[in-house]
C-alpha positions as CSV (number, residue, x, y, z in Angstrom):
1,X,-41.1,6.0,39.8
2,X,-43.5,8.4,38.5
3,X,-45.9,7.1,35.6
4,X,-44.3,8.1,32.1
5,X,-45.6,11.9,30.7
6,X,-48.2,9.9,28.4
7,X,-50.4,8.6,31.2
8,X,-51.0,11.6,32.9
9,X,-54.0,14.2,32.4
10,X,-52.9,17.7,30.4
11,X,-53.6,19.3,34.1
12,X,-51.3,16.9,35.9
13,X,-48.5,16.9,33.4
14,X,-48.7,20.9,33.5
15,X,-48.2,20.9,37.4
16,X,-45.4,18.3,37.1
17,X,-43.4,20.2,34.5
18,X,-44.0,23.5,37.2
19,X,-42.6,21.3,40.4
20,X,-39.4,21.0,37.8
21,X,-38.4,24.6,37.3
22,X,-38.6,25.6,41.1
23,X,-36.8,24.0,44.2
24,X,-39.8,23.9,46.1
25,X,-43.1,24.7,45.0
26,X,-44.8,27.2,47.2
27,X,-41.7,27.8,49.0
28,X,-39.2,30.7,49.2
29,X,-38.6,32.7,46.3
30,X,-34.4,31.9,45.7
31,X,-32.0,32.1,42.6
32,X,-30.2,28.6,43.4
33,X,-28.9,28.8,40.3
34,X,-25.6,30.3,39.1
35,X,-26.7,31.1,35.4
36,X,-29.5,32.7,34.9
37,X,-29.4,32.0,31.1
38,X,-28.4,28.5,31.0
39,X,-31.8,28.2,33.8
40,X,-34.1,30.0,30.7
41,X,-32.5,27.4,28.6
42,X,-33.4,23.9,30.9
43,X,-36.6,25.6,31.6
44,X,-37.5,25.5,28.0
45,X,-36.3,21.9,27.6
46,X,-38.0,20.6,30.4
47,X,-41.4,22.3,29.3
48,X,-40.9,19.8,26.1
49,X,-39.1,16.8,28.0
50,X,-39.8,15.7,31.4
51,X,-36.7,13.7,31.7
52,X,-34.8,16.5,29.5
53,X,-30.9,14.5,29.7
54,X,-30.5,13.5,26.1
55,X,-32.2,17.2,24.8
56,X,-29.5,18.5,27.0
57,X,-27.0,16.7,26.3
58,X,-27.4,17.3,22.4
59,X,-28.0,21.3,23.4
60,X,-24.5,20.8,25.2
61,X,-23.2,19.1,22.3
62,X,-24.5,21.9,19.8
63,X,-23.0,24.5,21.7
64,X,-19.5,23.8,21.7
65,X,-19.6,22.8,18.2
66,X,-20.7,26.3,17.6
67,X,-17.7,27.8,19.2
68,X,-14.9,25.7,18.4
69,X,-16.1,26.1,15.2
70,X,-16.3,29.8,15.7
71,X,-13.0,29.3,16.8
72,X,-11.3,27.2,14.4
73,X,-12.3,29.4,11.2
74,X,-10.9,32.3,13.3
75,X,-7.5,30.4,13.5
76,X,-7.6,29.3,9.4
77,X,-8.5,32.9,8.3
78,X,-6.0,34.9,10.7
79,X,-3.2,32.4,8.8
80,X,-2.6,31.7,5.2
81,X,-5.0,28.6,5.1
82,X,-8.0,30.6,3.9
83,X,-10.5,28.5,5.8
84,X,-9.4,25.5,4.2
85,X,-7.6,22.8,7.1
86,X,-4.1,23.4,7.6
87,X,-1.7,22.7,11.0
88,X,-3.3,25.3,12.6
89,X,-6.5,24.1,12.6
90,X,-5.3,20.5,13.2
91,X,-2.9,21.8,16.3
92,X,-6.1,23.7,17.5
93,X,-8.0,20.6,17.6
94,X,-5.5,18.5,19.4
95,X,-5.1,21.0,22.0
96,X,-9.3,21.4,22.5
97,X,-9.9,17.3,22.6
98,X,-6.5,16.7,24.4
99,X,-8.3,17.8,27.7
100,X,-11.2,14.9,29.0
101,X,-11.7,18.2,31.3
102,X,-12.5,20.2,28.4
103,X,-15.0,17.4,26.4
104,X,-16.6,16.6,30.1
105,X,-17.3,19.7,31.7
106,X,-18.5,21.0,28.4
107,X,-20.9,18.1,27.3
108,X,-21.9,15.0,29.9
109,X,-22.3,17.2,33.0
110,X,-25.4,19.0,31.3
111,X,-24.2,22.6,33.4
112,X,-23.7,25.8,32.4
113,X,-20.3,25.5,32.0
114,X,-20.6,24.8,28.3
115,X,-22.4,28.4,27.7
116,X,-19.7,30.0,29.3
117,X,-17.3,28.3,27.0
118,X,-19.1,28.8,24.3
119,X,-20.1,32.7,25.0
120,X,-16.6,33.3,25.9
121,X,-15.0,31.9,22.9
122,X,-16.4,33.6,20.6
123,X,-16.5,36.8,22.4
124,X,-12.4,36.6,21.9
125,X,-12.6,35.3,18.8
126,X,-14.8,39.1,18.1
127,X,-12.1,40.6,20.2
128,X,-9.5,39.7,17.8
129,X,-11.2,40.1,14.7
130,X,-11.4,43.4,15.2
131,X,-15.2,42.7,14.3
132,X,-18.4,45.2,14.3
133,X,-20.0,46.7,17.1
134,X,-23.1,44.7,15.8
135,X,-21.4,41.4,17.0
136,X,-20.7,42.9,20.1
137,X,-24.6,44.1,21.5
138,X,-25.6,40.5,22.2
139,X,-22.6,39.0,23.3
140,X,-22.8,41.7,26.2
141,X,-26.0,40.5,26.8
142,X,-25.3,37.0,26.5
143,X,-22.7,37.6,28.7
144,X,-24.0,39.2,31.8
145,X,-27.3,37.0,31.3
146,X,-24.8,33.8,32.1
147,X,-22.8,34.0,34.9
148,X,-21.3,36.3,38.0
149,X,-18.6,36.8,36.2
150,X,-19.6,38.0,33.5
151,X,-19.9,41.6,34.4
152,X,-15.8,41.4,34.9
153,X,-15.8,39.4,31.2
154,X,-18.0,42.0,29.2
155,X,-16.7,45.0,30.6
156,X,-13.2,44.0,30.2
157,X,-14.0,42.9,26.6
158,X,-15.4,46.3,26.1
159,X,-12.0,48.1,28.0
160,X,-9.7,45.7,25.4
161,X,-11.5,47.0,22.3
162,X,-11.5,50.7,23.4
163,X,-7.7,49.9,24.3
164,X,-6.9,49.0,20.9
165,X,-9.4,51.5,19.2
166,X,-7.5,54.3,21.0
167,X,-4.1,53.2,19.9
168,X,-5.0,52.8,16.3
169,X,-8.0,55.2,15.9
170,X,-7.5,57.9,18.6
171,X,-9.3,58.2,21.8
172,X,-12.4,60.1,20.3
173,X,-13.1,57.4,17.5
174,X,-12.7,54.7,20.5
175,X,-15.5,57.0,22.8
176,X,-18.1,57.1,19.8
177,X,-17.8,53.2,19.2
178,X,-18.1,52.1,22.8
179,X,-20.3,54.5,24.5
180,X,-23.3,52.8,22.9
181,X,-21.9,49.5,24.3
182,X,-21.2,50.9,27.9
183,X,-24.7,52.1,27.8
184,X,-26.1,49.1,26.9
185,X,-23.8,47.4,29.7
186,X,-25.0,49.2,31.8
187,X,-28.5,49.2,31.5
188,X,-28.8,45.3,31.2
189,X,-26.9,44.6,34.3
190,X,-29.2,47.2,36.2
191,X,-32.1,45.7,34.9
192,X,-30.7,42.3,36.5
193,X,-30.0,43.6,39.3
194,X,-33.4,45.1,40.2
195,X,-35.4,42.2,38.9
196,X,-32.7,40.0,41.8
197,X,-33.6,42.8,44.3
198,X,-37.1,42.6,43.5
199,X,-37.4,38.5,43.1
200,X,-35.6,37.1,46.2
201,X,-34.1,40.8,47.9
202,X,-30.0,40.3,46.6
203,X,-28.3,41.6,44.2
204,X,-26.6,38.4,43.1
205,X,-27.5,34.6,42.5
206,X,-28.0,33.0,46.2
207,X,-25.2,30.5,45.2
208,X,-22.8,33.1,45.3
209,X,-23.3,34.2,48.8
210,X,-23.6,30.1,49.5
211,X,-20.0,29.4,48.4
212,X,-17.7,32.7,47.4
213,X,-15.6,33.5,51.2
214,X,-15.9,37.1,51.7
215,X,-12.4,36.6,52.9
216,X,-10.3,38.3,50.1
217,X,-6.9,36.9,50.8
218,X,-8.4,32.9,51.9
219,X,-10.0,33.5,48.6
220,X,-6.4,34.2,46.7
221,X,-4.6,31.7,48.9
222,X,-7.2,28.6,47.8
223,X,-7.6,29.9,44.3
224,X,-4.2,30.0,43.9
225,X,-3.6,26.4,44.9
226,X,-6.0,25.7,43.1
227,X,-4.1,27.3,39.7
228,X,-0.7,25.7,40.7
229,X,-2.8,22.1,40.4
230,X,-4.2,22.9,36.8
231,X,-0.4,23.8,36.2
232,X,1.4,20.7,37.4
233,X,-1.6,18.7,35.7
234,X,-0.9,19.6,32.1
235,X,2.7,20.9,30.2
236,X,0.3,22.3,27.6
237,X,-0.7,24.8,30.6
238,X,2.9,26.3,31.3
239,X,3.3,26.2,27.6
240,X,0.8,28.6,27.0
241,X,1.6,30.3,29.9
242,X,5.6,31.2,28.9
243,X,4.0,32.3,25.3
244,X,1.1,34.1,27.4
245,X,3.4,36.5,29.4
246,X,5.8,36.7,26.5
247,X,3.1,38.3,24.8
248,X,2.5,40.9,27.9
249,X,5.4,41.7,28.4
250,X,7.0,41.9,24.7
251,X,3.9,44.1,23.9
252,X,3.5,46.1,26.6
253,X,6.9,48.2,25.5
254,X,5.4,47.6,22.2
255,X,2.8,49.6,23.4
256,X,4.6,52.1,24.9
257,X,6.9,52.8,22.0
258,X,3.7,53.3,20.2
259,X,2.4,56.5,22.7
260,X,4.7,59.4,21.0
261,X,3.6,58.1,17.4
262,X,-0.1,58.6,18.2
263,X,-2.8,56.8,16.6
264,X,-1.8,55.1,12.9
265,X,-4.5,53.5,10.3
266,X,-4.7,50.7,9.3
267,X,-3.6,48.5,12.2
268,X,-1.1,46.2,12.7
269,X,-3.6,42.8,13.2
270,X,-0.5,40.2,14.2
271,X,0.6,42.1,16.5
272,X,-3.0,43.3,18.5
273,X,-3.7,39.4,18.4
274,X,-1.2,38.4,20.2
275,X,-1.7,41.6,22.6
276,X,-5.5,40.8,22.9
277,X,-5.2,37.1,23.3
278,X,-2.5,37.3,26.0
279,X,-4.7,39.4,28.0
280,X,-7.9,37.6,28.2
281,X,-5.9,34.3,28.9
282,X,-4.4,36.2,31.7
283,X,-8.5,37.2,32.8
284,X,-9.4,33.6,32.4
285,X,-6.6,32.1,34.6
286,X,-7.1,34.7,37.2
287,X,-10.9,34.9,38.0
288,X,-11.3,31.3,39.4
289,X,-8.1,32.3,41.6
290,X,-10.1,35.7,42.9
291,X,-13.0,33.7,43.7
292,X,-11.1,30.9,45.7
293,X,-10.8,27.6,43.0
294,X,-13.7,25.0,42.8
295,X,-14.0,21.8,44.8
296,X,-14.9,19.4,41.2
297,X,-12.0,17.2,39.5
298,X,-10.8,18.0,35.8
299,X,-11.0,22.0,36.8
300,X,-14.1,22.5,35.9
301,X,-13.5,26.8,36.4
302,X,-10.6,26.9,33.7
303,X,-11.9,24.4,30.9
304,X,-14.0,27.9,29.8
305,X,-10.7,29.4,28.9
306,X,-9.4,26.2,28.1
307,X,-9.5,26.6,24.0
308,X,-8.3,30.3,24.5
309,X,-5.4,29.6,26.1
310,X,-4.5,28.6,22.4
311,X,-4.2,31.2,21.0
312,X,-1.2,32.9,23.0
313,X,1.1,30.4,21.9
314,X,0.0,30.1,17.9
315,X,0.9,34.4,18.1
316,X,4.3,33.3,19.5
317,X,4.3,30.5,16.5
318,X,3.3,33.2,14.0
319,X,6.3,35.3,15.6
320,X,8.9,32.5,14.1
321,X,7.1,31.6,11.5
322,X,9.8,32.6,9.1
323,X,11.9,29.9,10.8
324,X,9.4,27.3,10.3
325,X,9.2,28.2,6.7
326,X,12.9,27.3,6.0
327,X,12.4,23.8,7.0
328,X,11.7,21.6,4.5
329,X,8.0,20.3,3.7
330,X,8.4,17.1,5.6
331,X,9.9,18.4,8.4
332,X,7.3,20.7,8.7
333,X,4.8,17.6,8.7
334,X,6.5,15.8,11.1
335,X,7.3,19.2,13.6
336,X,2.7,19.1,13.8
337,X,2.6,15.3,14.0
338,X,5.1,15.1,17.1
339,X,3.0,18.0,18.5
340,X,-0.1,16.6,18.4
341,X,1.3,13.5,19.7
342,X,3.0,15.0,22.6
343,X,-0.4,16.9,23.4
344,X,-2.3,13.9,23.5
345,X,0.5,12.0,25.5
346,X,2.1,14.3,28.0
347,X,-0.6,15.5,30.1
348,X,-1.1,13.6,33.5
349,X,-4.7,14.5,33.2
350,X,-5.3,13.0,29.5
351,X,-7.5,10.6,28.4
352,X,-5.0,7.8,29.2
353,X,-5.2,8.7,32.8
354,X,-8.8,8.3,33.1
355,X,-10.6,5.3,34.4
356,X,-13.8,3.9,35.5
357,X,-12.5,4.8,39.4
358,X,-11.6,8.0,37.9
359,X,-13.5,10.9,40.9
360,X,-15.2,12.3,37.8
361,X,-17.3,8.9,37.6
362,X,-18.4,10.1,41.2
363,X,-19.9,13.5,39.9
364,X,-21.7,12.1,37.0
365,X,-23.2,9.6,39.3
366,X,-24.5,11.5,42.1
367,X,-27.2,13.4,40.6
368,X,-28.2,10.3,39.5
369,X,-28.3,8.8,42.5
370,X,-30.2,11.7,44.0
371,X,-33.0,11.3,41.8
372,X,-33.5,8.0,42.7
373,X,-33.3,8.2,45.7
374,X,-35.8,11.1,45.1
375,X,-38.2,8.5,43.5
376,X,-37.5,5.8,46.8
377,X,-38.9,8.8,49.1
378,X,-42.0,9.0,46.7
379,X,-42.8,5.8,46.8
380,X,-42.1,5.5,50.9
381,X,-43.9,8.4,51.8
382,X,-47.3,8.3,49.3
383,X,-49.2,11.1,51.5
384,X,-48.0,13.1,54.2
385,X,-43.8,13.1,52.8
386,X,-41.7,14.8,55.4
387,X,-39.3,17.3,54.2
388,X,-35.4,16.0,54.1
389,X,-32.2,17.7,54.7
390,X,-29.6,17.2,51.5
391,X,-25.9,17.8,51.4
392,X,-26.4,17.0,47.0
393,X,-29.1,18.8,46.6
394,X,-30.6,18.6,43.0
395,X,-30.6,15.3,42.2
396,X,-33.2,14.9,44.8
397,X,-35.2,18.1,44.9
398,X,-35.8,17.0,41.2
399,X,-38.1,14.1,41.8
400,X,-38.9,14.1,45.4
401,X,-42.6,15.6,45.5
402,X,-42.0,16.9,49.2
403,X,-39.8,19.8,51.2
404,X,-36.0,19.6,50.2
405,X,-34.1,21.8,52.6
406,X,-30.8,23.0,50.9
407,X,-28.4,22.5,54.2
408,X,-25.5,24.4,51.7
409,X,-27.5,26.8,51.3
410,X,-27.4,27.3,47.5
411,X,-31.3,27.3,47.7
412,X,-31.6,28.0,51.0
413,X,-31.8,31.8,51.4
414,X,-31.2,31.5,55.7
415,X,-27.9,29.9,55.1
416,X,-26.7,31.4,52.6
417,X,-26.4,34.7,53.7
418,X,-25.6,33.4,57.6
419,X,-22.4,35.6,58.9
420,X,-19.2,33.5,58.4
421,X,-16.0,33.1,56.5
422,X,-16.8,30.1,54.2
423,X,-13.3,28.8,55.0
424,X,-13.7,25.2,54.9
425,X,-14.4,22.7,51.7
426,X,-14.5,24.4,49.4
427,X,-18.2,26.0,47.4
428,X,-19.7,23.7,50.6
429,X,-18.6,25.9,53.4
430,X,-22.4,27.5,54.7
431,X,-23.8,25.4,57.0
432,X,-25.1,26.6,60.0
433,X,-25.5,24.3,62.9
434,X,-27.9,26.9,64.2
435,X,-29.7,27.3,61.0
436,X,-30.3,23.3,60.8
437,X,-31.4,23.7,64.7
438,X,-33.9,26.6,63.6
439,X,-35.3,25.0,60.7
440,X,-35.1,20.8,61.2
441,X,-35.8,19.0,58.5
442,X,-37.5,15.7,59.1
443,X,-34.9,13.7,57.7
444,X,-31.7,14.2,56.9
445,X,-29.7,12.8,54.4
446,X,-25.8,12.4,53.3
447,X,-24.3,13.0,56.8
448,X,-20.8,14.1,55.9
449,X,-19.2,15.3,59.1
450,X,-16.8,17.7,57.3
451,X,-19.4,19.4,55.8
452,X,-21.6,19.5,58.5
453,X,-19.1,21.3,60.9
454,X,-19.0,18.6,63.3
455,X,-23.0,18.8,63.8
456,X,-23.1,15.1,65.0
457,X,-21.2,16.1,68.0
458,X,-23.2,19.4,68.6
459,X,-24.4,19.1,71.8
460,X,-28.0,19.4,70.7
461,X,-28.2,17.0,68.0
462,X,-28.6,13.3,69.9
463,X,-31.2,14.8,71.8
464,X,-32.8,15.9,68.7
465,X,-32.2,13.1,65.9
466,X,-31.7,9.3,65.9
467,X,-29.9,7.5,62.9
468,X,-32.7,4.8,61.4
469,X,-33.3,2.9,58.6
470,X,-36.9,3.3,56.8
471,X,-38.3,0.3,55.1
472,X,-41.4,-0.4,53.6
473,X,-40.5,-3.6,53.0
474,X,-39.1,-3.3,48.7
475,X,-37.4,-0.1,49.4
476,X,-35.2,1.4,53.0
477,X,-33.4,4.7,53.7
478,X,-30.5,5.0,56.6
479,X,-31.1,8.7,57.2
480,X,-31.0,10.7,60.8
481,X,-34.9,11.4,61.8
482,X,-36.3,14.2,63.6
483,X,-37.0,12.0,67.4
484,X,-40.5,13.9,67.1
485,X,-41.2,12.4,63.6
486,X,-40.4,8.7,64.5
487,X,-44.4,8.2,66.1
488,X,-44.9,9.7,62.3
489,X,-43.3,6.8,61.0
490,X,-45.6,4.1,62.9
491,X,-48.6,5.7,62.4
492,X,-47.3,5.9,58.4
493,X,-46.9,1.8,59.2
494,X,-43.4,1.7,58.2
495,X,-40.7,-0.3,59.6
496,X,-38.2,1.6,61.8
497,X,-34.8,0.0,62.4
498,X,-33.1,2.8,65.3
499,X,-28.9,2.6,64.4
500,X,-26.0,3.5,66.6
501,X,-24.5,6.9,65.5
502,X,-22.0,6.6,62.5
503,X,-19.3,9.4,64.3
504,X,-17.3,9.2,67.2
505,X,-17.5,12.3,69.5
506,X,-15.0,13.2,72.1
């Protein structure tokens, strides 16, 4: 392992904490990440923290307190609680921490996913307050700072406002507020753009060339598989969903009853709520089915929209809330209690369901497990380290002091943009078997033939590589070496134990 931060020189702790913030140091320039805010963000932490988990973690932490907090004052105020706790608040909260999906992807998995939550909870939660075009400036920032996808989020945020501004203000009033905001749209995604162009020669983050299939309707077909799971996995789901097109539907002749009026002041807030949130749950559950699904358990893709998905069905409670008002006081109390219970209970991806063989375990492990095995090639290989071929990437480029060579391609710019149709599993779909050929890493680690498009039975791969366990007698690697780097390894004075191949080829 390498020696703790207090042993080393200023100079030496300076280069380490560089070797952290890019993949390889002196190698290509890439974007291998997907958020190019939540990177600023680690960068930062790890400047302060060379083992920057728990920093992380309590970064994670703070910002989803921030917007279900954000969110849950939203949901008191736009009811007769007054900010003070009532059953909406308490039905909010049971829906948010009913989902181990929602709690995990948002805190223990250290990714960006918990700035997108956050960043696109409280931009609905502006949305429907009707709120200032203050508010709005850095959330468009924010917003096309952290992901892909927010370019689709922030403009569409923008369209909803001016929607709304032009029924109840007129169209003119809606051009003068959101011009400003188009503008500054605009100009921040340009300014990304050309500083992508200019850095690594794309317009967009290497991982999405790595693992989006430029085949549209493979794309809708997986994504939308991939949407029937998330149903079937939770009731609360296809609960929000019936209350999600009510909404739509109920409010789109709403809307159009409203066009020979013209525009009327002041506005009718219940109403545009329920208009506003049905939409952007509708945005929310359809992006991760345009881009294909993801390949992680717990659906990590729709735990973002998770808390937002809410909010469709308390506008169809506010609907009948005259009915719930004739019930008596402790019927009322019970009607919330039976709820939260049956939110907590019902779905089949709850907290009850989860285990210590639960796949998530797996994904929490593996970086882990990367990094140590990272720390295992360190200690191997003290001079002359070969570089290694990864499948699970980042756990391993983060401590190995050598070449890692992406083989998916997320920071690996030749596969990446390799022609082909990604079709395959899914976000791990770029390998190249010609690629590998062209660029053949010493080592290569994780051979997972699925993944590897049946490179083990590539004609020119046994000729090339032999499957061998490294030992220097308190540490060994099984890994597939590069047949010219095995007189490497002698010369090194490490013990070479040759294996038969772990695939069977026809």
């Amino acid at each position: 392992r390498r020696p703790p931060r207090s042993t080393l020189s200023s100079s030496s702790a300076a280069s380490d904490v560089y070797k952290r913030q890019v993949y390889n140091s002196g190698g290509e320039r890439v974007e291998g990440y997907t958020s190019f805010l939540w990177m600023l963000i680690v960068a930062v932490v790890q400047i302060a923290y060379p083992r920057p988990e728990l920093p992380l973690l309590v970064v994670s932490i703070s910002f989803l307190s921030i917007g279900i907090t954000v969110l849950w004052q939203y949901v008191e105020r736009s009811g007769s609680g007054g900010g003070r706790i009532s059953w909406r608040g308490l039905l909010l909260m049971a829906w948010i921490f009913s989902s181990p999906g929602f709690v995990i992807w948002n805190t223990l998995t250290l990714m960006d996913t918990v700035l997108w939550t956050t960043l696109l909870t409280i931009g609905t939660v502006i949305l429907l307050s009707n709120a200032s075009v203050t508010l709005w400036r850095p959330l468009i920032v924010l917003l096309l700072l952290s992901r892909p996808e927010g370019m689709l989020v922030a403009g569409a945020f923008l369209l909803l406002d001016a929607l709304r501004t032009t029924f109840t203000r007129g169209f003119v009033f809606a051009w003068h507020k959101i011009r400003g905001l188009a503008a500054l749209y605009i100009a921040v995604l340009g300014i990304l753009t050309v500083f992508r162009l200019m850095y690594f020669g794309y317009p967009l983050p290497n991982t999405f060339y790595a693992k989006v299939s430029p085949d549209l309707l493979y794309n809708l077909r997986t994504g939308s598989l991939y949407f029937l799971w998330f149903i079937t996995s939770n009731v609360q789901v296809s609960l929000s969903l019936i209350a999600l097109f009510t909404g739509i539907i109920v409010n789109t002749v709403w809307l159009l009853k409203q066009l020979p009026k013209g525009y009327k002041y002041p506005l009718d807030l219940e109403r545009w709520r329920y208009v506003l949130s049905s939409l952007v749950g509708f945005m929310g559950l359809v992006i991760p089915v345009l881009i294909g699904g993801d390949h992680f358990v717990l659906f990590r893709f729709y735990q973002p929209i998770w808390a937002v998905l809410f909010l469709p069905c308390l506008s169809l409670i506010d609907v009948f809330h005259g009915e719930l008002l004739k019930m008596p006081a402790i019927l009322r109390k019970m009607f919330v209690v039976i709820l939260m219970l049956a939110i907590y209970s019902i779905p089949r991806d709850g907290w009850l369901s989860l285990s210590s063989a639960s796949k998530i375990r797996y994904e929490l492990v593996l970086a882990e497990q990367g990094q140590q095995l990272g720390s295992d090639l360190n200690a191997i290989f003290p001079v002359d380290r070969p570089s290694v071929g990864v499948i699970a990437a980042g756990g391993v480029a983060f401590t190995y002091d050598g070449i890692v060579i992406d083989v998916m391609g997320l920071n690996n710019l030749e596969v990446a943009h390799t022609p082909g149709n990604r079709h395959g599993y899914k976000n791990h779909a770029a390998f190249s078997p010609d690629v590998f050929f062209r660029q053949q890493p010493d080592l290569l680690l994780h051979g997972w033939q699925d993944i590897l498009k049946d490179l083990f039975c590539d004609e020119r791969f046994s000729p090339a590589y032999q499957l061998a366990v490294i030992t220097d007698n308190e540490r060994s690697i099984t890994a597939y070496i590069r047949r010219e780097y095995l007189q490497k390894l002698s010369e090194l004075g490490l013990e070479v134990r040759l294996l038969q191949p772990l695939s069977s080829c026809p």
